[in-house]
C-alpha positions as CSV (number, residue, x, y, z in Angstrom):
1,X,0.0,0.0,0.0
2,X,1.3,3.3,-1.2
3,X,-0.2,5.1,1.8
4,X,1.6,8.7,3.2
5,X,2.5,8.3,7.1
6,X,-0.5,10.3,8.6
7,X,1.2,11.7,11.8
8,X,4.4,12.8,10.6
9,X,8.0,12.4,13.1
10,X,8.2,16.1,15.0
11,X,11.7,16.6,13.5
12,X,10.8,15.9,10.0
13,X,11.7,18.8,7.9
14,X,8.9,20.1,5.6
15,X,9.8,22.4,2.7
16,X,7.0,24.7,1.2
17,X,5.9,25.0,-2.1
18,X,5.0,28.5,-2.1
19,X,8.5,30.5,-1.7
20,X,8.2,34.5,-1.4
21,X,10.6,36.9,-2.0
22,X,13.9,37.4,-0.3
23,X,13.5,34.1,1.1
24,X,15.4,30.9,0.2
25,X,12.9,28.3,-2.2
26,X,14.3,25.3,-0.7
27,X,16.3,23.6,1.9
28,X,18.9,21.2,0.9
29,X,18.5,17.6,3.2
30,X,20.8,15.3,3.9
31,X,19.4,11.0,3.2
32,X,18.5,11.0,7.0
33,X,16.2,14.1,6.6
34,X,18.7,16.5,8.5
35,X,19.0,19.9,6.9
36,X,22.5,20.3,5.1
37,X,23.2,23.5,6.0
38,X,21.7,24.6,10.1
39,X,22.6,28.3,8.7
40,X,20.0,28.5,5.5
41,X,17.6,26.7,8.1
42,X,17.8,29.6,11.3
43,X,18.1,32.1,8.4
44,X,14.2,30.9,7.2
45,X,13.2,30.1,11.1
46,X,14.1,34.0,11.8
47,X,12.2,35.5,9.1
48,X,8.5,34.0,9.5
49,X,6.9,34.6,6.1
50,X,3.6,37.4,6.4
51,X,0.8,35.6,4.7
52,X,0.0,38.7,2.9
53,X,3.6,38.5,0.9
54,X,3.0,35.0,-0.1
55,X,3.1,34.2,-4.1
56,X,1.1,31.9,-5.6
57,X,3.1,29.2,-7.9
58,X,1.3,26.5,-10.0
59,X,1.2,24.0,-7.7
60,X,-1.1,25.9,-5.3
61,X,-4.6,25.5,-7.7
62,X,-3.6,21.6,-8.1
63,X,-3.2,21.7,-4.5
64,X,-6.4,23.5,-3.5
65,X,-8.5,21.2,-6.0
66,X,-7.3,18.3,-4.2
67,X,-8.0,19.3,-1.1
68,X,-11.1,20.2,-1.9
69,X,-12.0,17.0,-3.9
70,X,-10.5,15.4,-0.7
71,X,-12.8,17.4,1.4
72,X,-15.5,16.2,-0.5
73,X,-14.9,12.3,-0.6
74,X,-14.4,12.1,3.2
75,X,-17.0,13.9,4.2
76,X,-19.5,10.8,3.4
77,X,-22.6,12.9,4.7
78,X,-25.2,14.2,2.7
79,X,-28.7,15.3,4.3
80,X,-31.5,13.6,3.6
81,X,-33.3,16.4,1.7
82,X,-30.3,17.5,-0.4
83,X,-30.2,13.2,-1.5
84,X,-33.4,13.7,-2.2
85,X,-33.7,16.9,-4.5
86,X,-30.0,15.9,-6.0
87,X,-32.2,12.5,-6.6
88,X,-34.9,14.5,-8.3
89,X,-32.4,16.8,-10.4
90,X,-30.8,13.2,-11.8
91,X,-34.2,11.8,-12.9
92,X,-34.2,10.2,-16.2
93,X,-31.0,11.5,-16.6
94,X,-28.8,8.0,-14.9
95,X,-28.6,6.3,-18.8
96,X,-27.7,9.6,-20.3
97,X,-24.9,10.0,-18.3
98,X,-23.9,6.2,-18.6
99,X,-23.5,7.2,-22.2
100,X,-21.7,10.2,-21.8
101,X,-18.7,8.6,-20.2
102,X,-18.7,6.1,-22.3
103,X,-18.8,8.3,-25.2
104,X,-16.3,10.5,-23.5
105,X,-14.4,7.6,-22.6
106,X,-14.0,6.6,-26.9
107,X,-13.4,9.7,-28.3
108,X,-10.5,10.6,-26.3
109,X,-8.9,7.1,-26.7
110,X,-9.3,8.1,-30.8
111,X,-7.0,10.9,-30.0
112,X,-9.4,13.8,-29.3
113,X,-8.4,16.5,-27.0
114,X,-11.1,17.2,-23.9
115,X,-12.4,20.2,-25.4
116,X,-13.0,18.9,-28.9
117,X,-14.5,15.5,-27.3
118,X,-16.8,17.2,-25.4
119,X,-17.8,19.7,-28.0
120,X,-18.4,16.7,-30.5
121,X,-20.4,14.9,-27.7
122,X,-22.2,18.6,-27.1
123,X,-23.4,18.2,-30.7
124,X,-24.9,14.6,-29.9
125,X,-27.1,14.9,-27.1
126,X,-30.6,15.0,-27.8
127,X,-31.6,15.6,-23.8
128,X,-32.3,19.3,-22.9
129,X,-30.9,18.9,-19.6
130,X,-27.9,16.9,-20.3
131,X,-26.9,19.3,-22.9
132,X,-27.8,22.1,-20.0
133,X,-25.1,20.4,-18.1
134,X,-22.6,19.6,-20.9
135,X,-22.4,23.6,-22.0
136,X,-21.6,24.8,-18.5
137,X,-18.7,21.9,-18.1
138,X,-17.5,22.8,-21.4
139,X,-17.6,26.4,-20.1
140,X,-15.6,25.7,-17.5
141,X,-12.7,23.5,-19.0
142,X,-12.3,26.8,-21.6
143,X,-12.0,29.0,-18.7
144,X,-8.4,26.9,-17.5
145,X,-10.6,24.8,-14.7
146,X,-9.8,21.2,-14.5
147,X,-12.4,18.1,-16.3
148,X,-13.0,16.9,-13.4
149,X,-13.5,20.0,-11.4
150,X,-15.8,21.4,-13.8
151,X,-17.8,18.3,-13.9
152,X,-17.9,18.3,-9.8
153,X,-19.2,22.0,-9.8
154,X,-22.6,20.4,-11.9
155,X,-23.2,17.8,-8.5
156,X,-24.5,15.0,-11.6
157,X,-21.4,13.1,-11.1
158,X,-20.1,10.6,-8.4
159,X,-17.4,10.9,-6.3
160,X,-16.1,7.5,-7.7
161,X,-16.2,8.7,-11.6
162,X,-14.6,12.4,-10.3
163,X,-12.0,10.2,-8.4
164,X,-11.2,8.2,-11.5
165,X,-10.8,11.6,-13.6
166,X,-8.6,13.7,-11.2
167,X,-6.2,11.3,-11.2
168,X,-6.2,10.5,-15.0
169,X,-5.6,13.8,-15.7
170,X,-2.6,14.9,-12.7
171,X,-1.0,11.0,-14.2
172,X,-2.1,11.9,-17.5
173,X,-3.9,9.0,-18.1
174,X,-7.2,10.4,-18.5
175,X,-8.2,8.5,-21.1
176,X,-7.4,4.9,-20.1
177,X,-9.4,5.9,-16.6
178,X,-12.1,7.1,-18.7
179,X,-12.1,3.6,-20.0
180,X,-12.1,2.1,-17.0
181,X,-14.7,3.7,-15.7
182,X,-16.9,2.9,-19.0
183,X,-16.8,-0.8,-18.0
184,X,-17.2,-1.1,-14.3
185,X,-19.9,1.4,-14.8
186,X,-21.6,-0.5,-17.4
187,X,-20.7,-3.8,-15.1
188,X,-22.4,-1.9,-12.0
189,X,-25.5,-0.5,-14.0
190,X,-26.0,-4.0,-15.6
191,X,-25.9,-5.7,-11.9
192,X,-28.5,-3.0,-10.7
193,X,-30.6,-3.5,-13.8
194,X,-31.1,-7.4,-13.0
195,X,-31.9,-6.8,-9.5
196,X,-34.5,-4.6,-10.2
197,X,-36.0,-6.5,-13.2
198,X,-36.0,-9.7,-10.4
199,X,-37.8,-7.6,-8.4
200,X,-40.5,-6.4,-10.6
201,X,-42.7,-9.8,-10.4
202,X,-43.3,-9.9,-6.7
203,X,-43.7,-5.7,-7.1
204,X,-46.6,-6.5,-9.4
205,X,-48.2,-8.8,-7.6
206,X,-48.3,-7.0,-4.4
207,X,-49.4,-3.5,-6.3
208,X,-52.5,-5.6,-8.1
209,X,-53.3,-7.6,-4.7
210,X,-53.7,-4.2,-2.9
211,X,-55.4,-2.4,-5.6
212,X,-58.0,-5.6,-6.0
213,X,-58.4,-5.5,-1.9
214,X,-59.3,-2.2,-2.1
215,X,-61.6,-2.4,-5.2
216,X,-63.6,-5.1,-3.4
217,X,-63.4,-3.3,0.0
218,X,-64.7,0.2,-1.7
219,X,-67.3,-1.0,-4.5
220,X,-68.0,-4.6,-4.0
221,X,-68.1,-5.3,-0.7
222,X,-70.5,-2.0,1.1
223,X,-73.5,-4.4,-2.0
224,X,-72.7,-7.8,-0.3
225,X,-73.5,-5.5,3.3
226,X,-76.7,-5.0,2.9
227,X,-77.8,-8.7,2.0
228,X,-76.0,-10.2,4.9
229,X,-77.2,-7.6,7.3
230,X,-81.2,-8.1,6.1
231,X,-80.7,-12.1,7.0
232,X,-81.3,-11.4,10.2
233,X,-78.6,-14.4,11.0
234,X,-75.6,-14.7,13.2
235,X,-72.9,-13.6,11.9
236,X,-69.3,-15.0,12.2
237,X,-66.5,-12.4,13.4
238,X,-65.0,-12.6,9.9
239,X,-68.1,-11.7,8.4
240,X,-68.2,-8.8,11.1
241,X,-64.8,-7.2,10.6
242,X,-65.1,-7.2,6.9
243,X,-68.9,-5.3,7.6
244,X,-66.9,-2.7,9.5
245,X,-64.5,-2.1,6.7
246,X,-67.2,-2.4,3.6
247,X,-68.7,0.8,6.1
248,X,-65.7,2.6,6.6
249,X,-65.2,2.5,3.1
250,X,-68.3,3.4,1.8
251,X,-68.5,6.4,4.4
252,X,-64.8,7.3,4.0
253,X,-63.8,5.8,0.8
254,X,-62.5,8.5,-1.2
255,X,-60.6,10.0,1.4
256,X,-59.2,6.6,2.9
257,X,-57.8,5.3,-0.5
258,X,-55.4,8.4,-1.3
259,X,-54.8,8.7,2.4
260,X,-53.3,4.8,2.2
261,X,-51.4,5.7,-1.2
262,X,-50.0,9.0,-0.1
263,X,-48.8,6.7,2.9
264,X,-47.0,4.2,0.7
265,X,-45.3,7.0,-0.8
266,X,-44.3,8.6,2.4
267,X,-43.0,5.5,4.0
268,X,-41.2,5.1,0.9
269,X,-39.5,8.2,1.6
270,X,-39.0,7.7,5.2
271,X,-37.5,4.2,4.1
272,X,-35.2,5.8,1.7
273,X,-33.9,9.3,3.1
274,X,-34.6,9.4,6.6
275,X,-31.8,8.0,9.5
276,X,-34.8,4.3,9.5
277,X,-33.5,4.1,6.1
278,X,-30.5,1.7,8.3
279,X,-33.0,-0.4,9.9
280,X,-35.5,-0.8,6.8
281,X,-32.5,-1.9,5.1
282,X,-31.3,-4.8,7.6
283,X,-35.2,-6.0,7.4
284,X,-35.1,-6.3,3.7
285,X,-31.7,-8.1,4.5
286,X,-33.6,-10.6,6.1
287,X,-36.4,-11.2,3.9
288,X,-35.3,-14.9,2.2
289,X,-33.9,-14.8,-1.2
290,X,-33.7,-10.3,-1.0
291,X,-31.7,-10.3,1.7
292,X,-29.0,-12.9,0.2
293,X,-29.8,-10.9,-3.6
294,X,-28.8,-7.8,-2.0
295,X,-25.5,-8.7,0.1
296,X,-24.1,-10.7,-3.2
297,X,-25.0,-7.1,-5.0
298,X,-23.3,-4.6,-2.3
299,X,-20.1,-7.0,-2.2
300,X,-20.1,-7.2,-5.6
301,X,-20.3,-3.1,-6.0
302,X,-17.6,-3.0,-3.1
303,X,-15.2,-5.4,-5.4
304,X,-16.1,-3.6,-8.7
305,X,-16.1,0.5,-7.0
306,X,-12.5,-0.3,-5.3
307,X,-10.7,-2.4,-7.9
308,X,-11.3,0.3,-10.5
309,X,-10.1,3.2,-8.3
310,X,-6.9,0.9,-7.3
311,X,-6.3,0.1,-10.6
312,X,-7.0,3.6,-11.7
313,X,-4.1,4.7,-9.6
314,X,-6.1,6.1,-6.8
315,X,-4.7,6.1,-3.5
316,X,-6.0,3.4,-1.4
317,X,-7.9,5.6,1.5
318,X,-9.1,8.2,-0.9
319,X,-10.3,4.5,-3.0
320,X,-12.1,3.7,0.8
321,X,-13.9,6.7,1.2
322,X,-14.9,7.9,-2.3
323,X,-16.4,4.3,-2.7
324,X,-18.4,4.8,1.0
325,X,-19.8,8.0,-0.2
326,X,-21.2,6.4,-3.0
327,X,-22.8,3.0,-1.1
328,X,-26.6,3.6,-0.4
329,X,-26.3,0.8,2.4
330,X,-26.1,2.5,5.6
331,X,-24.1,-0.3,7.5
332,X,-21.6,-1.1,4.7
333,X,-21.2,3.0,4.5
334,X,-20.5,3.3,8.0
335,X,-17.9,0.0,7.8
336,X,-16.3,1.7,5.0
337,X,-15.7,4.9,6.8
338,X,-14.3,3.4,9.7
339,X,-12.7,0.7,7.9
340,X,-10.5,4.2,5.8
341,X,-9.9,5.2,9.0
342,X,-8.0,2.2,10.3
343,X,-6.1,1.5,7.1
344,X,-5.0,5.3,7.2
345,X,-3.1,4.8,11.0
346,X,-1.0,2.2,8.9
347,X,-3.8,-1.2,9.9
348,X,-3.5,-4.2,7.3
349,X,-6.5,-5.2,6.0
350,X,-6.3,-8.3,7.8
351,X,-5.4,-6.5,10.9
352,X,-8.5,-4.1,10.2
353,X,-11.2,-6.6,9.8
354,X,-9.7,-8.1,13.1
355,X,-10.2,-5.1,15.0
356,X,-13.9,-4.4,13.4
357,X,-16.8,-6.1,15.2
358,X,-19.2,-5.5,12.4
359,X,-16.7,-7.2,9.7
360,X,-17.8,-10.7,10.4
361,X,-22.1,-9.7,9.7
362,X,-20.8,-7.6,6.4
363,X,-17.9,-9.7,4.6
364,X,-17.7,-13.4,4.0
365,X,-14.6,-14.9,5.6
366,X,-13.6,-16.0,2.1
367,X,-13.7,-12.3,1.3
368,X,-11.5,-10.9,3.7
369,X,-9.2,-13.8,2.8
370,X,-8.8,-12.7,-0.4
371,X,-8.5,-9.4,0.1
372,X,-5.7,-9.9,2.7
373,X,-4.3,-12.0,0.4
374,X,-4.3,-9.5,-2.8
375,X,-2.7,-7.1,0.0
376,X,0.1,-9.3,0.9
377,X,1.0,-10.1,-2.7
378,X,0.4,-6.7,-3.8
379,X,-2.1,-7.5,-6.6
380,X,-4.7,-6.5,-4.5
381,X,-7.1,-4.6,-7.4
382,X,-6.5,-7.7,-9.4
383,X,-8.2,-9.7,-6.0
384,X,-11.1,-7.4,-5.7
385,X,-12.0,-7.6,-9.1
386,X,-11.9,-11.5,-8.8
387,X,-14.5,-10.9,-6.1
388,X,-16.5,-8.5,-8.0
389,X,-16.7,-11.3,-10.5
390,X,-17.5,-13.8,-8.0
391,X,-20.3,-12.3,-6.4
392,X,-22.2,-11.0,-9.8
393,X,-22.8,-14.1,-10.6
394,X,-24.2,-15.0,-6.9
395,X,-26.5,-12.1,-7.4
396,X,-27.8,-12.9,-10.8
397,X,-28.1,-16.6,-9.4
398,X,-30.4,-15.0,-6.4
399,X,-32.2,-13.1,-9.0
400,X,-33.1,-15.9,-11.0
401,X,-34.3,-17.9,-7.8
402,X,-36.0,-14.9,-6.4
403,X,-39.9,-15.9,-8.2
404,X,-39.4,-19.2,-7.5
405,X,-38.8,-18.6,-3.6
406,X,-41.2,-15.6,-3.5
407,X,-44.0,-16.6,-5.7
408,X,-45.4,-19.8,-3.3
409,X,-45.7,-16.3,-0.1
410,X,-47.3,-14.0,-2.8
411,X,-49.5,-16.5,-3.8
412,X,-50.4,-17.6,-0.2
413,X,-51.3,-14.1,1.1
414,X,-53.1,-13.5,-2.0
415,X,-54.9,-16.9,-1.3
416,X,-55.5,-16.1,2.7
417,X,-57.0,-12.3,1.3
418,X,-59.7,-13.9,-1.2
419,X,-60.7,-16.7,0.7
420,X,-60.8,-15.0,4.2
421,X,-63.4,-12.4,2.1
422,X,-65.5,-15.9,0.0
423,X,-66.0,-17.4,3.6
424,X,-67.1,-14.3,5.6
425,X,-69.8,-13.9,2.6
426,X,-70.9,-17.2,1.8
427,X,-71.1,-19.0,5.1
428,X,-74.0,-16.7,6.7
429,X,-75.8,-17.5,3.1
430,X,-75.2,-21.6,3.9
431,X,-76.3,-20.9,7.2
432,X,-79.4,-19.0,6.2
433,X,-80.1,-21.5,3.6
434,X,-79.3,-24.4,5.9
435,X,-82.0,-23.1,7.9
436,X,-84.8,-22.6,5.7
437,X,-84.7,-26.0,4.4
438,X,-85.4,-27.6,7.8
């Protein structure tokens, strides 16, 4: 691991980048770190520099943008009402950028300079608020501001692609990053595109069971009322409850129905950008054949998202964060973070996991194996994309087992809904019925 010792020895010496006048630029060092001449040294030590003297030199902007991007990958915290408006802002607009850094990605491996690629790709795209984005980007490169800055300014791109395009451009490997970022994007759209198209069977058949619950409830059943009530009969308490919710609907019907959708919605939202987001999340862990779908999926991103930053050059703690800030689970987010943390005090991997009690509920022991291993040999992007690879395939093989697990419950509690309504209507008619005939 090419990490930089994060609590530096006192008697280090550090030489600025920034020299002003009269002063001396640098200090010549001896191999131990002692400064060759203790003269040159008191000489700087006795004339403190006023800030208001100091020049800027060229490294100073570099150094400012990485900072900042720095500042923005570690942070990890984003409110739940900016996720949710930066969620509304990207609407529609996920495949158009998929195809924009792929584009991007192929025109600058053909030879094209950034502006010219993105001015070419400006004369492409068809979507009003892509292109709204693209011209202010393009904008911003003219004016001397870095890709990747200029893309972060527009908050559409992820930490992990603005990660992946910072350091292209300070290694000047842009393009061969924009590459890389084509494929394990495409690899970690297609993964998210079969989980959600394994997921829209049992969606379906729970939207149609509640819409036909309430459809009976509100139309059919407030008819059926009146017969049962005019046979003068006992009634079971099935037959009861469903009386009291045939009148509640019938007196309350059309504000009760948008009342229950609105509260779908809402505790969809509550689910999804509130701090119960963590726990709603560790219940849909649990529910068979989801749960296992989804941990094979968030291993599987952590193996892809890290691997490509590695192997993009990132550094290995930036790789850590910038890969939490973009992981929707809240418990993997959290391990992340702390897991960044403990590499960036000089922790193995191995030694890491160790020391983190969640480790054991998050990874496989298989997984941290590998990744230990991949450390020790130092191929470990190489080992992570091994496990992305690994665990794809365990999540498309829990995707294709999902309606086979799933459909015998839907069809059970659609089963116990119908026939818990056929026998509270039809056995105080066989009872009637029964009666009159003796």
């Amino acid at each position: 691991m090419n990490e930089k010792n994060p609590h530096p020895k006192a008697n280090d010496v550090h030489v600025t980048a920034h020299p002003t006048k009269g002063h001396v630029p640098s200090v010549p060092v001896s191999a131990s770190g002692e400064p060759a001449s203790k003269k040159v040294l008191q000489t700087n030590e006795s004339k403190p520099r006023p800030p208001e003297k100091k020049k800027a030199t060229e490294k100073e902007p570099a150094e400012k943008n990485e900072a900042a991007l720095t500042a923005k990958l570690t942070t990890g915290k984003k409110s739940g009402i900016k996720r949710f408006f930066d969620g509304l802002n990207s609407i529609g607009l996920g495949k158009e950028r998929a195809n924009f850094i792929e584009n991007l990605a192929i025109l600058l491996n053909s030879g094209l300079s950034v502006i010219d690629a993105l001015k070419t790709l400006h004369l492409e795209i068809r979507s009003k608020p892509m292109k709204k984005v693209l011209t202010k980007v393009i904008e911003e490169v003219e004016s001397g501001i870095a890709l990747w800055q200029a893309m972060d300014n527009q908050s559409f791109f992820s930490p992990y692609a603005l990660a992946l395009i910072r350091i292209g451009e300070e290694a000047g490997s842009l393009s061969k990053n924009m590459e890389y970022l084509s494929v394990q994007q495409e690899k970690d759209r297609s993964l998210r595109s079969k989980v959600k198209m394994a997921m829209i069977y049992p969606s379906i058949v729970i939207v149609l069971t509640t819409i036909i619950t309430l459809g009976l409830a509100w139309f059919v059943l407030p008819n059926l009322v009146t017969v049962l009530i005019s046979l003068n009969a006992k009634l079971p308490i099935t037959t009861r409850i469903i009386i009291q919710i045939a009148n509640f609907f019938k007196l309350h019907g059309a504000v009760a129905v948008p009342s229950f959708l609105g509260l779908m919605f809402g505790a969809f939202l509550v689910g999804k950008y509130t701090p119960l987001r963590g726990p709603v999340q560790q219940f849909i862990f649990h529910i068979p054949g989801v749960g296992t779908m989804a941990r094979s999926a968030t291993i599987a991103r952590f193996g892809v998202i890290l691997g490509s930053l590695l192997r993009a050059g990132v550094p290995l703690v930036e790789s850590i964060r910038s890969m939490a800030d973009v992981t929707d689970t809240v418990s993997y987010r959290r391990f992340y973070f702390r897991l960044a943390d403990s590499i960036e005090v000089g922790q193995s991997f191995a030694a890491s996991f160790k020391a983190l009690h969640e480790t054991k509920s998050l990874l496989p022991v298989s997984v941290q194996q590998l990744v230990a291993t991949g450390e020790q040999s130092g191929r470990i992007a190489d080992m992570l994309m091994r496990i992305a690879d690994i665990y794809e395939k365990k999540a498309e093989e829990a995707a294709q087992r999902l309606p086979v697990i799933l459909e015998p419950m839907l069809l059970i509690f659609l089963g116990a809904i119908v026939g818990t309504i056929a026998f509270s209507i039809i056995v105080p008619i066989y009872s009637i019925v029964g009666s009159v005939g003796r």
